[in-house]
RODO-970613 format. One record per residue: residue number from 1; residue in three letters; x, y, z of N, C-alpha, C in turn. Coordinates in nm, 2 decimals, decimal comma. Example, Ala and Ser with C-alpha at 12.3 -4.5 7.8 and 13.67 -1.06 7.14 Angstrom:
# residues 2
(rec 1 "Ala" (1,32 -0,57 0,78) (1,23 -0,45 0,78) (1,32 -0,33 0,78))
(rec 2 "Ser" (1,28 -0,22 0,71) (1,37 -0,11 0,71) (1,29 0,00 0,79))
***
This chain:
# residues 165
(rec 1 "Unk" (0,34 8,90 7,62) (0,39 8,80 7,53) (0,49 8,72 7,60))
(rec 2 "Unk" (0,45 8,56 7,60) (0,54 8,49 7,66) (0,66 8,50 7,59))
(rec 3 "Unk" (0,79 8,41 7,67) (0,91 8,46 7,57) (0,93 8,31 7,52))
(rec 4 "Unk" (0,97 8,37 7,36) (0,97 8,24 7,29) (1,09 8,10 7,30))
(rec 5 "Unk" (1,19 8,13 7,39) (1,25 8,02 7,45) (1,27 7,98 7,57))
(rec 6 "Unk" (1,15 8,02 7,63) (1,09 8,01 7,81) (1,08 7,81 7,75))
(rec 7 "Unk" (1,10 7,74 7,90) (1,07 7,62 7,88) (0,90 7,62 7,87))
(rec 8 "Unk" (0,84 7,51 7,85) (0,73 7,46 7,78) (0,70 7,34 7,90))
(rec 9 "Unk" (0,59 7,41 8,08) (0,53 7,32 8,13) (0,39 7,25 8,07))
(rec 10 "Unk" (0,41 7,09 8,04) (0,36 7,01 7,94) (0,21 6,97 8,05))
(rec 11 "Unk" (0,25 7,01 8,16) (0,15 6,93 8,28) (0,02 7,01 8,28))
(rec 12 "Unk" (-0,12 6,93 8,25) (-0,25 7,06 8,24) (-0,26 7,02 8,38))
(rec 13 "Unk" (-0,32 7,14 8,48) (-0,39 7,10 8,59) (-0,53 6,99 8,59))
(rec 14 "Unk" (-0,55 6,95 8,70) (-0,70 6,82 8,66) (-0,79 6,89 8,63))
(rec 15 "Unk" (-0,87 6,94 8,54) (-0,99 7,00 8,56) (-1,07 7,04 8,65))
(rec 16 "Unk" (-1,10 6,95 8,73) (-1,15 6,99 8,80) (-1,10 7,06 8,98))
(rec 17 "Unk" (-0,96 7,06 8,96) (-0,86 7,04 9,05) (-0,84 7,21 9,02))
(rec 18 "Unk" (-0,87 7,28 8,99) (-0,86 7,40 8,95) (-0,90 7,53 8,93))
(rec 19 "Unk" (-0,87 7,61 8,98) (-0,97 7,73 8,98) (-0,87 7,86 8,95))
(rec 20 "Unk" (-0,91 8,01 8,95) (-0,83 8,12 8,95) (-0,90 8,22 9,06))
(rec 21 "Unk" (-0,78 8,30 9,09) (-0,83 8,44 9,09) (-0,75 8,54 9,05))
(rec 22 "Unk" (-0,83 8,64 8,96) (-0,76 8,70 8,88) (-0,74 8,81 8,91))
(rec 23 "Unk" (-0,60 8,85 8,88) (-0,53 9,00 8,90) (-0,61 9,11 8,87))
(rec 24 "Unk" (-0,65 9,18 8,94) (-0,71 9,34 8,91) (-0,58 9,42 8,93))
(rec 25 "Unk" (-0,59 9,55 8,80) (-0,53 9,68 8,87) (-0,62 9,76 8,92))
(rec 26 "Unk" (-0,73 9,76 8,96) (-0,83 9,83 8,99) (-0,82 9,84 9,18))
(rec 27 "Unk" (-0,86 9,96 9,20) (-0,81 10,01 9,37) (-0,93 10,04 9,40))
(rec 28 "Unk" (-0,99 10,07 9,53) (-1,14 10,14 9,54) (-1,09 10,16 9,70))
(rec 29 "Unk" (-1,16 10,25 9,73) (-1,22 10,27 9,88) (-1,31 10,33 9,91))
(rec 30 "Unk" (-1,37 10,24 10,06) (-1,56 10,22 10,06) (-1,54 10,35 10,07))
(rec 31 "Unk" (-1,65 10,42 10,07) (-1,77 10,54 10,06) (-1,87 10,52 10,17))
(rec 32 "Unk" (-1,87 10,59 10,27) (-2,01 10,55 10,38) (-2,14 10,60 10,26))
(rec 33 "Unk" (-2,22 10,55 10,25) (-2,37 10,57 10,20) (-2,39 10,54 10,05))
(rec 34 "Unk" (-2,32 10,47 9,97) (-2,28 10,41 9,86) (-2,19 10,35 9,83))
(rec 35 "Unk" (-2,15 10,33 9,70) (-2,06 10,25 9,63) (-1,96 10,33 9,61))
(rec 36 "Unk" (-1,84 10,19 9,64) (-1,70 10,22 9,65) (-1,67 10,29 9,54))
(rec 37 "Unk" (-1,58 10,41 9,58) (-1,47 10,47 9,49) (-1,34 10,42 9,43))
(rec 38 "Unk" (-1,36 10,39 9,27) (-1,25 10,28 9,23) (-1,20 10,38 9,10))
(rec 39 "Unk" (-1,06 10,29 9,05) (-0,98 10,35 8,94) (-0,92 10,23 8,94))
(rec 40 "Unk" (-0,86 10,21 8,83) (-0,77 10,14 8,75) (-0,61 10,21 8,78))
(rec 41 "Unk" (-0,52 10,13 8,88) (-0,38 10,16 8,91) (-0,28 10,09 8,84))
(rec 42 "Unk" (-0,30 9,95 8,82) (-0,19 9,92 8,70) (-0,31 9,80 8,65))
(rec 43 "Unk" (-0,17 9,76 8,51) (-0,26 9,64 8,48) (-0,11 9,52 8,46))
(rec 44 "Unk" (-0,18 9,44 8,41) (-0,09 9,29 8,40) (-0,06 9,26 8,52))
(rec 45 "Unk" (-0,16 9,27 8,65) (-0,15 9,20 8,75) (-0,17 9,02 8,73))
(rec 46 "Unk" (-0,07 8,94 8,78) (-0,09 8,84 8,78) (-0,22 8,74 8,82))
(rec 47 "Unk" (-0,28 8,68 8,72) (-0,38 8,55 8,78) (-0,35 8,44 8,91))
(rec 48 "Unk" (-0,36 8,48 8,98) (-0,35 8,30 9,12) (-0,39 8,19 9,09))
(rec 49 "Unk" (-0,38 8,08 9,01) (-0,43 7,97 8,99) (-0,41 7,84 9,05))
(rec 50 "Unk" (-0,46 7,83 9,20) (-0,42 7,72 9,27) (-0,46 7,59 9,18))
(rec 51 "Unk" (-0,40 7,46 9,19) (-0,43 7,40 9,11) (-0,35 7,25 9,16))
(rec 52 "Unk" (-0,39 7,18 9,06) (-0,40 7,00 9,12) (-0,38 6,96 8,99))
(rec 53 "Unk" (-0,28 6,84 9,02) (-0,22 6,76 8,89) (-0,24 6,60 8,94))
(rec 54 "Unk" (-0,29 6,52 8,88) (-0,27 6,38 8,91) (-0,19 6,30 8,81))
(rec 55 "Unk" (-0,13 6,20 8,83) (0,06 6,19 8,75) (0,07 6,01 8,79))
(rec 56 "Unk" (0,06 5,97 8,70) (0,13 5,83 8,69) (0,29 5,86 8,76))
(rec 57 "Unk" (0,36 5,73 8,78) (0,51 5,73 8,81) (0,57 5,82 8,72))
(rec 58 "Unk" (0,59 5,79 8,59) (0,68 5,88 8,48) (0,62 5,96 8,50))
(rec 59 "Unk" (0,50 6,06 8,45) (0,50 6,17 8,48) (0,56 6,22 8,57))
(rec 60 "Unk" (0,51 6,20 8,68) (0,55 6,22 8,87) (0,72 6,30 8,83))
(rec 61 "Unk" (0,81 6,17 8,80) (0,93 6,19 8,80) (0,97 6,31 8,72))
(rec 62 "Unk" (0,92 6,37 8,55) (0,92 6,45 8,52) (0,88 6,58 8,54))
(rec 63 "Unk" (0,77 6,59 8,61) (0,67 6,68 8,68) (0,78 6,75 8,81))
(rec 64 "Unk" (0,84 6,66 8,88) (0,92 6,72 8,99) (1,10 6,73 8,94))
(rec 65 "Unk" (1,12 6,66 8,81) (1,28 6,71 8,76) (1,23 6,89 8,67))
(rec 66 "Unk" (1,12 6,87 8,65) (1,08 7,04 8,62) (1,09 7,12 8,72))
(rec 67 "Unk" (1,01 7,09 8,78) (0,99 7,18 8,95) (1,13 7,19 9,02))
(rec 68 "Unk" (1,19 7,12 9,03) (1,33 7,13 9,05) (1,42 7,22 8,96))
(rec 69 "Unk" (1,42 7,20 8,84) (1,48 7,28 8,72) (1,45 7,45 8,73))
(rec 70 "Unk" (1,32 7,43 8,80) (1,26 7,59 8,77) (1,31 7,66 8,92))
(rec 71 "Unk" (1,33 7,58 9,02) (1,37 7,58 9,13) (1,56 7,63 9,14))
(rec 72 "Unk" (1,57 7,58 9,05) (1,75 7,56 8,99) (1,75 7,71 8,91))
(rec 73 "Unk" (1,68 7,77 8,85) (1,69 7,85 8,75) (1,64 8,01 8,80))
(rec 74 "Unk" (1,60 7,99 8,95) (1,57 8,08 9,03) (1,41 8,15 9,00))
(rec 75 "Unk" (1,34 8,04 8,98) (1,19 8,08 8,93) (1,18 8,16 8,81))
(rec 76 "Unk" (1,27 8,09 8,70) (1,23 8,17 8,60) (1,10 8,12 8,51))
(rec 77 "Unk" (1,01 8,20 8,44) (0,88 8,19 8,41) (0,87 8,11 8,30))
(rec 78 "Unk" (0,83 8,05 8,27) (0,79 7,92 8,19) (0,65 7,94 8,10))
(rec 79 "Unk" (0,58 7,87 7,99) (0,48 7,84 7,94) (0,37 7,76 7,97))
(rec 80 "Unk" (0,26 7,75 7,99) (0,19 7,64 8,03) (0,07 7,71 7,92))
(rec 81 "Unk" (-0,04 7,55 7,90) (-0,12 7,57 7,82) (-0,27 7,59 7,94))
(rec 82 "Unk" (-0,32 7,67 7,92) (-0,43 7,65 8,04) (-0,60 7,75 7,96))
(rec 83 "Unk" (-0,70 7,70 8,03) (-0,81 7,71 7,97) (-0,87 7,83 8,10))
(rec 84 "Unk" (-0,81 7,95 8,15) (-0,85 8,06 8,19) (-0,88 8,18 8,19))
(rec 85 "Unk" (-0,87 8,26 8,06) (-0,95 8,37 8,01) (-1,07 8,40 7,93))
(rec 86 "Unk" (-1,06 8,26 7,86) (-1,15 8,22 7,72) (-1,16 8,06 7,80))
(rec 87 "Unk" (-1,28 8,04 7,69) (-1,34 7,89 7,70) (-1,22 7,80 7,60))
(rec 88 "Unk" (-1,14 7,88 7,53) (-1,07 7,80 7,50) (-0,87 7,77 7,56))
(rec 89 "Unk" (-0,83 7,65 7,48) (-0,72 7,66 7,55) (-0,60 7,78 7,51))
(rec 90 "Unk" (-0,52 7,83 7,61) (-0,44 7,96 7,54) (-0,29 7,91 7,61))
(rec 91 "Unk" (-0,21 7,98 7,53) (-0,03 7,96 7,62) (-0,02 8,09 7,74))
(rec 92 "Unk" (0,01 8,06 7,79) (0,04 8,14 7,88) (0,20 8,15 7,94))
(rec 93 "Unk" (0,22 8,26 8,00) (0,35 8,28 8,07) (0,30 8,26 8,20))
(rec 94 "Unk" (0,37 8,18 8,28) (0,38 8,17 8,41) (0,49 8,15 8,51))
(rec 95 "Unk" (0,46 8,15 8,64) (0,56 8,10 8,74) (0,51 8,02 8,84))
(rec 96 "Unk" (0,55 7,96 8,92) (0,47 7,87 9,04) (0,51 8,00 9,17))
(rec 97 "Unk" (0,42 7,95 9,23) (0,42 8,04 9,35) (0,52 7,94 9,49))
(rec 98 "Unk" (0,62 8,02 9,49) (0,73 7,98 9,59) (0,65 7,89 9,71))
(rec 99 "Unk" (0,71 7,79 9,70) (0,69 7,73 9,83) (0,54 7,63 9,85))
(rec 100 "Unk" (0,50 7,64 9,73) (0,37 7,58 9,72) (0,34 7,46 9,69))
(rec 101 "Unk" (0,43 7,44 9,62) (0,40 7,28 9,52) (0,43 7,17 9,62))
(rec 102 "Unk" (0,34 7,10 9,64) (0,34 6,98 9,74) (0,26 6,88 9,69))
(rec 103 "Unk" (0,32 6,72 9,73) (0,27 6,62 9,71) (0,15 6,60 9,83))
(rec 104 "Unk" (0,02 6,58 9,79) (-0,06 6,55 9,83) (-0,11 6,42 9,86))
(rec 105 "Unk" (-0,08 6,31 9,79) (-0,19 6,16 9,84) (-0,06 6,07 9,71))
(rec 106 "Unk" (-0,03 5,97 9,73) (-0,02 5,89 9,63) (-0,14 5,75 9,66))
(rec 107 "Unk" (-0,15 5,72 9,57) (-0,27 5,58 9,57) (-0,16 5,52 9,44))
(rec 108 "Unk" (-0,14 5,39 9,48) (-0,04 5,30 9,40) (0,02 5,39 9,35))
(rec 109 "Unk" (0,02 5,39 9,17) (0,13 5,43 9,09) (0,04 5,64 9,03))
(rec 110 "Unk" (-0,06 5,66 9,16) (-0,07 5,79 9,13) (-0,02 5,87 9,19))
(rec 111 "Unk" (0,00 6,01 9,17) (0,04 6,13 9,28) (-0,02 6,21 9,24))
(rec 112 "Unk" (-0,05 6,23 9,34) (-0,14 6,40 9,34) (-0,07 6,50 9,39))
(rec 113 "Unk" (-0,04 6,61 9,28) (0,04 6,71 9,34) (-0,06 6,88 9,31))
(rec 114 "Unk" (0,01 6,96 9,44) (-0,06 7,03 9,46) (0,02 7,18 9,40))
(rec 115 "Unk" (-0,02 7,29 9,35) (0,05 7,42 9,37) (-0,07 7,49 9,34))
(rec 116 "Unk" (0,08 7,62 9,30) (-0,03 7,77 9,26) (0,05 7,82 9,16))
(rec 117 "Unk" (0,01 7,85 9,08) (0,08 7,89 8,95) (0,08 8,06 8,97))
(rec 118 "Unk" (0,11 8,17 8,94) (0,11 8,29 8,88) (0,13 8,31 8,76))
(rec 119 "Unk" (0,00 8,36 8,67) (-0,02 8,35 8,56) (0,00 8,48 8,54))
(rec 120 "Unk" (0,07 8,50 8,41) (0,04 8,63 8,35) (-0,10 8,67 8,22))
(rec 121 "Unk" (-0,18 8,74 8,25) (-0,30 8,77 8,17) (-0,25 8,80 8,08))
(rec 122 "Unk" (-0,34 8,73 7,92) (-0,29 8,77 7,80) (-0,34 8,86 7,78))
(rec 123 "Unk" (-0,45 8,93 7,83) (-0,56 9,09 7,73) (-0,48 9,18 7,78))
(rec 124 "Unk" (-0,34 9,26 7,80) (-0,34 9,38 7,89) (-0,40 9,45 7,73))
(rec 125 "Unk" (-0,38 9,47 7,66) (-0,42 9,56 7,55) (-0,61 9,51 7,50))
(rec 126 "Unk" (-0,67 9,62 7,56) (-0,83 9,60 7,55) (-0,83 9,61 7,37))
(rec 127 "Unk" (-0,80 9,63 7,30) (-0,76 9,60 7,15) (-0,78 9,42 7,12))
(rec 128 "Unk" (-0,74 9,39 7,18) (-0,70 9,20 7,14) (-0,79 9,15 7,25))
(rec 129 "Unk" (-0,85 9,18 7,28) (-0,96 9,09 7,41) (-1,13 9,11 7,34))
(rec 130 "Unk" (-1,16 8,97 7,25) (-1,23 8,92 7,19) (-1,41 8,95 7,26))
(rec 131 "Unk" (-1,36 8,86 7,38) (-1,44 8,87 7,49) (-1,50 9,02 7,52))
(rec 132 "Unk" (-1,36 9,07 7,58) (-1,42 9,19 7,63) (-1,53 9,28 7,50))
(rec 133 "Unk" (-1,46 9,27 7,36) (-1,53 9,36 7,27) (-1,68 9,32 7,25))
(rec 134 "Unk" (-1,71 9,17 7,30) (-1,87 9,10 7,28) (-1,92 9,16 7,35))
(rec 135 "Unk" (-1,85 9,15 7,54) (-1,95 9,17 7,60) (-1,95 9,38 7,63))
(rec 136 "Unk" (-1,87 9,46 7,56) (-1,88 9,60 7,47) (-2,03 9,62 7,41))
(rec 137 "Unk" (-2,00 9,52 7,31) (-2,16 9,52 7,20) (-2,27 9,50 7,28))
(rec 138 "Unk" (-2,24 9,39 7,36) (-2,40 9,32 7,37) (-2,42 9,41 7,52))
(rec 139 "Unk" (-2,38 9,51 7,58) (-2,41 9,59 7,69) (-2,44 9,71 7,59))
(rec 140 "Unk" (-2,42 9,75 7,50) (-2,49 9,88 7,45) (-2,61 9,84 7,34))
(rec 141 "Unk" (-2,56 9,75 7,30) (-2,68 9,74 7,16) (-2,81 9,63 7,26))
(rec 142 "Unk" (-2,75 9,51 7,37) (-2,86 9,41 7,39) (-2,89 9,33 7,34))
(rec 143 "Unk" (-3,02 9,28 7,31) (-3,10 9,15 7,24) (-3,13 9,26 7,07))
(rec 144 "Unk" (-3,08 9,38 7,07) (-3,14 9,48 6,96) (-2,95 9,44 6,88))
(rec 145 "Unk" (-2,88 9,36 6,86) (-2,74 9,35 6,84) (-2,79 9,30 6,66))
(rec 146 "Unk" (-2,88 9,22 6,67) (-2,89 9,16 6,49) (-2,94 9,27 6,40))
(rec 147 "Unk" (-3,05 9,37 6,47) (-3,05 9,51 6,43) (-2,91 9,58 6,36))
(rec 148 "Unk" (-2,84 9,58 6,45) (-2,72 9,63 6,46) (-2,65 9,57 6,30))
(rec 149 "Unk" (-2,62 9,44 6,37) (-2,58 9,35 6,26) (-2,62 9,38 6,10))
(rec 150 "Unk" (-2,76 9,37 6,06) (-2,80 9,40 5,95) (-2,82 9,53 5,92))
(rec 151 "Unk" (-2,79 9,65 5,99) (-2,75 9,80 5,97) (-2,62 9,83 5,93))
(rec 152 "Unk" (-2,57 9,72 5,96) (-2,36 9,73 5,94) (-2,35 9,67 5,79))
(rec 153 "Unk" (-2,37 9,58 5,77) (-2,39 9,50 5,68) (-2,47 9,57 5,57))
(rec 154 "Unk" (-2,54 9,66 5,58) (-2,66 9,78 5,50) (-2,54 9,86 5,46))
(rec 155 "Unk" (-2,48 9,92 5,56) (-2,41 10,03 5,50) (-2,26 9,97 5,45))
(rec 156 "Unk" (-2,25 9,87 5,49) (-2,12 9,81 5,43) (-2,16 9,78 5,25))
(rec 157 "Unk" (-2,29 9,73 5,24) (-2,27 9,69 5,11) (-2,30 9,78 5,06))
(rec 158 "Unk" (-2,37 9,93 5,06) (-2,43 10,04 5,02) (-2,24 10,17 4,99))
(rec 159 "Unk" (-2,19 10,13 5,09) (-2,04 10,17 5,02) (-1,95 10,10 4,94))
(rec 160 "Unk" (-1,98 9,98 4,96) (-1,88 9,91 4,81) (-2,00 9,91 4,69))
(rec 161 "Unk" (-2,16 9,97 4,69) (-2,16 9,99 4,55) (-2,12 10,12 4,50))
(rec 162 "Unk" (-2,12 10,18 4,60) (-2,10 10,39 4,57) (-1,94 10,35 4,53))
(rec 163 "Unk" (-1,84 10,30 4,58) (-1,71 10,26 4,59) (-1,67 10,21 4,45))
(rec 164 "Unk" (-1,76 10,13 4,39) (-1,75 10,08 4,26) (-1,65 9,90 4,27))
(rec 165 "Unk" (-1,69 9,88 4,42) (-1,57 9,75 4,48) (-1,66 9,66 4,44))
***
């Protein structure tokens, strides 16, 4: 859970300027004649999300009195809105990765700036991970899931008439 008076970075990366790699706590070591031997060692390992901003002047100037501020405050972790666990947009807690953030190209009144964010993953609790519980269902039930669906739905309504609800 971000903290609710962390500053608020307003800057999205460019879409297409952006990618992740995401934190595993999972460990493995190869196995000669099969597949690696793995476990789960921690979790809430941080996301890597190198990333690319393109910024008019005013932005620009705001974009780097932030970077500086967060720079001033000894990398303390911040908010950003970003579209990396889910298809949709989510807040996240983050930090920039020391030493990263660099101006790349200006063309007239644009700048292209470059970093790496460290993202903290919002699912640590497999309870609240939407995703994860779909792709749960549709690995054990399959293309047989509407089955499923109208058997839940069967016994759901078959206890609220025994129930008298």
């Amino acid at each position: 859970m971000a903290d609710p008076c962390a500053l608020h970075f307003r800057f999205c990366p460019a879409q297409a300027g952006f990618g992740a790699q995401f934190g595993t706590g999972v460990i493995s070591t190869d196995l000669p004649g099969g597949l690696p031997w793995s476990r789960l060692d921690t979790t809430g390992n941080v996301h890597r999300v190198p990333a690319t901003w393109v910024l008019g002047a005013d932005d620009y100037c705001e974009f780097m009195g932030f970077v500086r501020n967060w720079e001033n405050s000894g990398g303390d972790p911040f908010t950003i809105d970003l579209r990396l666990e889910t298809p949709d947009t989510q807040t996240y807690e983050a930090t920039f990765e020391v030493g990263t953030i660099a101006l790349q190209s200006i063309n007239g009144n644009a700048f292209t700036v470059a970093g790496t964010l460290l993202v903290m993953p919002l699912f640590l609790d497999p309870c609240t991970d939407e995703c994860a519980a779909r792709a749960t269902v549709g690995a054990i039930f399959g293309d047989d899931i509407c089955e499923m669906i109208d058997l839940l739905d069967h016994i759901v309504s078959d206890e609220m008439n025994v129930t008298g609800n």
